[in-house]
C-alpha positions in Angstrom: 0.0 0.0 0.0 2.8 2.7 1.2 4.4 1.8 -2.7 1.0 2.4 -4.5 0.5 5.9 -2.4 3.9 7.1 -3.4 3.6 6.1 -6.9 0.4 7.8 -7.1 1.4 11.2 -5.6 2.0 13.9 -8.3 5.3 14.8 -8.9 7.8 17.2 -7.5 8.4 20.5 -8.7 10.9 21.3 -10.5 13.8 22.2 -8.5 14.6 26.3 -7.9 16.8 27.7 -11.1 20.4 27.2 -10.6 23.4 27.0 -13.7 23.9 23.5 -13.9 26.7 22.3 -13.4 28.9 19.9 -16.4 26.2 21.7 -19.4 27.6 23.8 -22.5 28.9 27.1 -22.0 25.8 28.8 -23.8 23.4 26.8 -21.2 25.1 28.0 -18.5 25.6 31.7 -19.5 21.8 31.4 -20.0 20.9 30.2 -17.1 23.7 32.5 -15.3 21.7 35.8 -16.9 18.0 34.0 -15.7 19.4 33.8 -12.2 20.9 37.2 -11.7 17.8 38.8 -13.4 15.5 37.0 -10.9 12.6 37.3 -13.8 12.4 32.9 -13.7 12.3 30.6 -10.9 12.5 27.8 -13.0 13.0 26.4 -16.1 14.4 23.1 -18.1 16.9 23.5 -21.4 16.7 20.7 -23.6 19.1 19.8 -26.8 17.3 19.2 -29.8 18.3 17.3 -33.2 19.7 19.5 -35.6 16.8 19.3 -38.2 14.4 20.1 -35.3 12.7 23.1 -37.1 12.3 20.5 -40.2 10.1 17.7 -38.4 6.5 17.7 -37.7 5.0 19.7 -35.0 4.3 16.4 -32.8 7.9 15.4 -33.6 9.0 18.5 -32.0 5.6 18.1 -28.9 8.0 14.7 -28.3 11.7 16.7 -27.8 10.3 18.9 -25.7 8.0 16.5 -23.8 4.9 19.4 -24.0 1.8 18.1 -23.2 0.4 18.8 -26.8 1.4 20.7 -29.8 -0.9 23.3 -28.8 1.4 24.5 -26.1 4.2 24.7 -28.5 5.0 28.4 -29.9 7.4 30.3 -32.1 9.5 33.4 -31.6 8.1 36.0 -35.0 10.4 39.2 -35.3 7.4 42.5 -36.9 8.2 45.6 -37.5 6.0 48.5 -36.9 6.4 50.1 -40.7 4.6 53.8 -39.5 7.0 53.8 -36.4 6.5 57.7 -35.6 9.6 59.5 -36.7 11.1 59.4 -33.0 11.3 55.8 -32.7 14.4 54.3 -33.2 15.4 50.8 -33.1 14.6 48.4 -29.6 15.9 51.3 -26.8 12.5 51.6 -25.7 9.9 48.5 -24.7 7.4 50.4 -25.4 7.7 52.5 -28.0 10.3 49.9 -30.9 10.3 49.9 -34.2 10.9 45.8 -33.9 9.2 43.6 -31.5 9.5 39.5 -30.9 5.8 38.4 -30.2 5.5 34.5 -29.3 2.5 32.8 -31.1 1.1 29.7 -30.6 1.7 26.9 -33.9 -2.0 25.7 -33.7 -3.5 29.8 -33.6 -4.0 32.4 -35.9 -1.7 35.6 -35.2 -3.9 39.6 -35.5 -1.5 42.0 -36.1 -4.5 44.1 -35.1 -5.0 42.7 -31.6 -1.0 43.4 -31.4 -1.3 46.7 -32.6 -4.3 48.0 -30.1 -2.0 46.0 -27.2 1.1 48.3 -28.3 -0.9 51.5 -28.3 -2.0 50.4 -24.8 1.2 49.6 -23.3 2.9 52.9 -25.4 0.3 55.2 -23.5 -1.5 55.9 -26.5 1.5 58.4 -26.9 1.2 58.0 -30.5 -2.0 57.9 -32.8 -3.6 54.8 -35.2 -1.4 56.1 -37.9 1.8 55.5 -36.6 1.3 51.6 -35.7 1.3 49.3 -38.6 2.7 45.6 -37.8 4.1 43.6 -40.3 6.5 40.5 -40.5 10.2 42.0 -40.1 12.0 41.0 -44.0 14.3 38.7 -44.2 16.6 41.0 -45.3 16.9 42.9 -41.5 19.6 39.8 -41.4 20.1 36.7 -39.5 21.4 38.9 -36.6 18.2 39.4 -35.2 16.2 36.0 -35.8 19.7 34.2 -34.1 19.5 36.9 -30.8 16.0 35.7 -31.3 16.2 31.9 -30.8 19.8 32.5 -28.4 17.7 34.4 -25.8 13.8 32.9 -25.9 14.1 31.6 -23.0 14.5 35.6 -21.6 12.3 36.8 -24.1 9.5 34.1 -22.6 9.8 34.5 -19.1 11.0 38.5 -18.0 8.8 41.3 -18.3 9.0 44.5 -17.9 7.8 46.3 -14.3 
């Protein structure tokens, strides 16, 4: 009986964040920069195959042991094309000319419902006319989609106070 209870109890949670000790340098600065910020009490890195981003959604549900492909999601780069004249670059949260918004695979992305969210957090300091999101160009350079994918982990779990 005292077997059955404890193989029946749910698990533990996961352990506080720490760098673990023995993993890749680019795990452990990660984790390192997660700590110091205090912005994630936990989280779990896993390695993935090489030709991750070419398999199958449930392939990828597997690696990452998610509970369904529905909680997986993707890093997007937009750019706000009408920026108001004074915006320049990612210096200020609120107010960029680039933004990384995380959408689900299995849901449909409204760059109007991102738009009306940016005027909100912005203070409606700007107008309608200078907010119009579209998909950053490939040409804006792999410098950006690989800061992307090097810091999601930050990008998912810190915001800003």
């Amino acid at each position: 009986p005292a077997a059955t209870a404890a193989a029946a109890a749910p698990p533990a949670p996961p352990s506080t964040l720490s760098v673990t000790p023995g993993a890749g340098p680019t795990q452990q600065r990660l984790e390192a920069e997660l700590v110091s910020k205090g912005c994630v009490s936990t989280a779990r890195f896993v390695r993935v195959p090489p030709d991750y981003y070419d398999q199958p959604l449930e392939f990828r549900r597997e690696c990452l042991e998610a509970a369904s492909v529905e909680h997986l999601c993707k890093a997007i780069v937009m750019e706000n094309t009408r920026a108001h004249p004074s915006v320049v670059g990612w210096s200020d949260p609120a107010h960029s000319k680039y933004y990384v918004v995380m959408v689900q695979y299995s849901a449909r992305f409204h760059a109007d419902k991102l738009k009306a969210a940016l005027m909100e957090v912005g203070g409606r300091r700007f107008g309608r006319q200078f907010y119009n999101m579209r998909l950053a160009p490939e040409e804006l350079g792999m410098s950006v989609r690989e800061f992307v994918q090097a810091y999601q982990p930050l990008i998912l779990d810190c915001t800003y106070d």
